[in-house]
N, C-alpha and C positions, 0 to 999 in steps of 0.2 A: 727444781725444774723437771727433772727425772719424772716426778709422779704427776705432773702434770701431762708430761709424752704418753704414758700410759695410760692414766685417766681418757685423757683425747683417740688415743688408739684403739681404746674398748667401745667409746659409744658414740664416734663419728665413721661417719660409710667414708669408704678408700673408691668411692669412684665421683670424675669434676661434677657430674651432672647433679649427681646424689650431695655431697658436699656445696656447692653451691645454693640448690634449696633447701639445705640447712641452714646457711648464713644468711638466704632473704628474709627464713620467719624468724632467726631471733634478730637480726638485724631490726626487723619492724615490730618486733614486742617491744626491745631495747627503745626504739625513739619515741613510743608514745609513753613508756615510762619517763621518760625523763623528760617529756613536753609537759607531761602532768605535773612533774615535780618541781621543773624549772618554771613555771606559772606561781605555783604553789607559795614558793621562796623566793621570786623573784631573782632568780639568780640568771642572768645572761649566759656567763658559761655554762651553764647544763643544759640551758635553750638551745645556744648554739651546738651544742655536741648531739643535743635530742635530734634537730634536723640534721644536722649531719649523718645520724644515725638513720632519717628518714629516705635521705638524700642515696647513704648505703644500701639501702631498701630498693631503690630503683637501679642503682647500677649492679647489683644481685640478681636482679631481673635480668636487664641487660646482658648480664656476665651469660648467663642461662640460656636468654635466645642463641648471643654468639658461638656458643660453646656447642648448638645441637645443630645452628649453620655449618659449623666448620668440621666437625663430622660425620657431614654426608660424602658419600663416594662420590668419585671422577663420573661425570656424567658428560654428556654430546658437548654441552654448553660451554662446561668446564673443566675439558679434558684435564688440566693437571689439578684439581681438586678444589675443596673449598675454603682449603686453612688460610688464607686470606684475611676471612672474618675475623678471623682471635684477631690479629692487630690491629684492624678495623675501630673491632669492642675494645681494644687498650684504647685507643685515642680518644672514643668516646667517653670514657669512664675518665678520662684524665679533662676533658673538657668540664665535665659533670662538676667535678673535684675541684677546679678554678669557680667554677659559679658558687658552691659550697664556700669556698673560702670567702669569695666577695661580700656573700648575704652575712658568714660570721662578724667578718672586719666590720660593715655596715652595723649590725645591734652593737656589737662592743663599742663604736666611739658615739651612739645614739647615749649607751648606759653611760659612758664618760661624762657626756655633756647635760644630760639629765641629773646626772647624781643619785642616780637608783643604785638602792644595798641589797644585798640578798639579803636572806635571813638562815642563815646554815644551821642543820639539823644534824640528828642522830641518823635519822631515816633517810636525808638527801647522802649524806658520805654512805651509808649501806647500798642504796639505789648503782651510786658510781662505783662502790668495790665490788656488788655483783657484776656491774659492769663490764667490766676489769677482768674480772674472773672469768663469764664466757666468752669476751676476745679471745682472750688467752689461749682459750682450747680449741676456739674455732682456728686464730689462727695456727697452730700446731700443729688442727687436722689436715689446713690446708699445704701446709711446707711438705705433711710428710705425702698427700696427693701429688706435690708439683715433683717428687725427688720419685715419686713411682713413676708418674706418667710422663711430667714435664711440660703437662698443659699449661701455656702463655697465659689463659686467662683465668684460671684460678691460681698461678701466679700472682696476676694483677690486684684479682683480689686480695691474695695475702696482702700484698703490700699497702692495700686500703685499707686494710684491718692493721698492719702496723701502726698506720695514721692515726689508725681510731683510738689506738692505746695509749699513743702517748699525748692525744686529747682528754682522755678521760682523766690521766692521770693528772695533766694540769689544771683540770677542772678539781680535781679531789685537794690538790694543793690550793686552790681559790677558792674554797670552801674551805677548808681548816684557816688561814691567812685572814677572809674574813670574819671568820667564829673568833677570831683574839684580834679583833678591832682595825683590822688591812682591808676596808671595805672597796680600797683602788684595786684590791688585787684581781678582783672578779672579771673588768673588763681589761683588765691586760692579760691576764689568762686567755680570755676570747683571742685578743691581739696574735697573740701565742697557736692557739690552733690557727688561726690561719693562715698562717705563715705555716706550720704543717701540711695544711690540707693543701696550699698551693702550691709547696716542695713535692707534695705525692703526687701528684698531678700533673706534674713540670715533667717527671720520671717516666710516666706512665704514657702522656704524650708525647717524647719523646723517639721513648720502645717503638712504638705503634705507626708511628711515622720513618722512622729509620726501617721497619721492617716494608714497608706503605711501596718507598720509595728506592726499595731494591737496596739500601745499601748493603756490602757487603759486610757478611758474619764473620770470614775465615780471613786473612791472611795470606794473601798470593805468593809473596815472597815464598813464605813456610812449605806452601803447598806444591811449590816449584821444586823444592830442596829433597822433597821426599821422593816426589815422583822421578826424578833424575837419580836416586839410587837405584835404579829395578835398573837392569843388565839390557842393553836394546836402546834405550831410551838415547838419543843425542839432545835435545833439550825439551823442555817442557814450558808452551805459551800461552798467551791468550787465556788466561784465566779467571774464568767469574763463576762468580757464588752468589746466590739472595737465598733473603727465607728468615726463620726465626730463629733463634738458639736451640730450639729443639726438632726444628725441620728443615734442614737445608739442601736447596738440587744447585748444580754445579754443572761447568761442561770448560774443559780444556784440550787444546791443543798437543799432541806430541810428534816430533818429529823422529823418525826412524832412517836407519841405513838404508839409502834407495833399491838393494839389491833384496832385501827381507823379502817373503813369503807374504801374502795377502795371511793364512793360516798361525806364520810366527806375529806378525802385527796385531793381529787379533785376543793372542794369548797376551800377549805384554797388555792389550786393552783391557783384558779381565783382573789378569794382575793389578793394574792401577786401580780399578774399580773396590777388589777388596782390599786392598791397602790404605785408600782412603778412606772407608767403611771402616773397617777397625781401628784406625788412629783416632777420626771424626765419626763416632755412632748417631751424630744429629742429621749423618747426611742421608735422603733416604734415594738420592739418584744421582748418578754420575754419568754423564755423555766424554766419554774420549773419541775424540777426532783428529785418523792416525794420517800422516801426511809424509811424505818420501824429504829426507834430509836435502835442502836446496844445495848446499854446497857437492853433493853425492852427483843432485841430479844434473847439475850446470857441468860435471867433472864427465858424466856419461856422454853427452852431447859434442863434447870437443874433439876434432877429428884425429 
């Protein structure tokens, strides 16, 4: 696997945009070979893996527009920016991915009840291990893209290209199974990818929706515990986080000794800011809002 990292490292680009329309064109070589070939041989699973590969083709696209949405600057519109879209494109690619698996399920139990055999070749298992081969490196190039940059949607992608690989591989096995007379195997194999492609799809909807709908990435409790270490702090409230795994803004509450300096409140503000910054390096903004200890201030008031 070693010389495969390296392989991938020498001749795929390290930037999502570049990476991305790497995997749409082989993405779309990949499905018209294997539409070719699954006609050819009659084989349903190579049919269905070939659209799926077609299907990969568009949401490569997709990945692509979202990816140039979501790195445009803060603008009037948009004051805090456009990274929205990555999750946007997760959900839609997870949508895409569902409809993939439907049309798979749909030929597989059509080849069932028809009783169509493939006819498995030398050439069709070559077709499927080159296959095999540039997932492989596509997806490697994109794991080592997401651990640079952490971009959501060439994430996503990998994780549609995981899908892909362990389709193709069960297609390579339903084509050995039936070259030695397992001619049922072909459309349970199909069976098989779709049940992946709608597990990858299930995930990726998911992401995209949990990011969609604010839930929180961090941990409140956690984030309480820390910030109540810094010297000044009497406790730490009202804590909320949204965003993705690799961009999260945040804003909590701290209360302070009612007698503190506007000047010393300010510095413990700063303190919290890079304290959470280097614990959490996904956070890329933090609002502290410093507020006078109620207990300090009810004690001030009393005659």
């Amino acid at each position: 696997m070693s010389g495969y990292h390296g392989l991938a490292n020498r001749i795929l680009p390290a930037s999502p945009l570049h990476i991305l329309s790497t995997a749409f064109f082989v993405n779309m070589a990949l499905a018209l070979l294997k539409i070719v070939w699954g006609h050819r041989i009659h084989s349903v699973g190579m049919l269905a893996d070939g659209y799926h590969a077609l299907i990969d083709s568009a949401s490569d696209l997709l990945c692509l527009l979202g990816s140039r949405a979501a790195s445009r600057p803060p603008d009037s519109d948009h004051p805090y920016g456009h990274f929205k879209y990555e999750p946007l494109t997760q959900a839609a690619v997870g949508l895409l991915l569902f409809f993939t698996g439907y049309e798979v399920l749909s030929h597989s139990y059509d080849e069932f009840v028809r009783h169509l055999h493939p006819h498995a070749t030398l050439s069709a298992g070559g077709v499927m291990g080159a296959s095999i081969l540039l997932q492989t490196l596509l997806y490697l190039g994109e794991q080592r893209v997401v651990r640079m940059t952490g971009d959501g949607i060439v994430g996503a992608d990998a994780a549609h290209i995981r899908s892909d690989l362990l389709a193709s591989g069960a297609v390579l096995v339903g084509l050995f199974l039936s070259a030695h007379g397992l001619s049922s195997a072909d459309p349970i194999v199909g069976i098989l990818i779709a049940g992946f492609i709608a597990y990858a799809g299930y995930n990726l909807l998911r992401e995209g929706t949990q990011v969609l709908s604010d839930t929180s990435p961090l941990p409140p409790e956690e984030i309480g515990r820390i910030v109540a270490t810094i010297p000044g702090v009497v406790v730490c409230h009202t804590i909320r986080a949204r965003g993705s795994k690799n961009r999260i803004t945040m804003d909590l509450t701290v209360d302070v000794p009612g007698e503190m300096t506007v000047r010393a409140s300010h510095e413990i503000a700063d303190r919290i800011e890079d304290l959470i910054r280097t614990r959490y390096p996904a956070v890329v903004d933090v609002v502290v809002h410093i507020e006078p200890d109620k207990e300090d201030l009810h004690a001030s008031r009393i005659p």
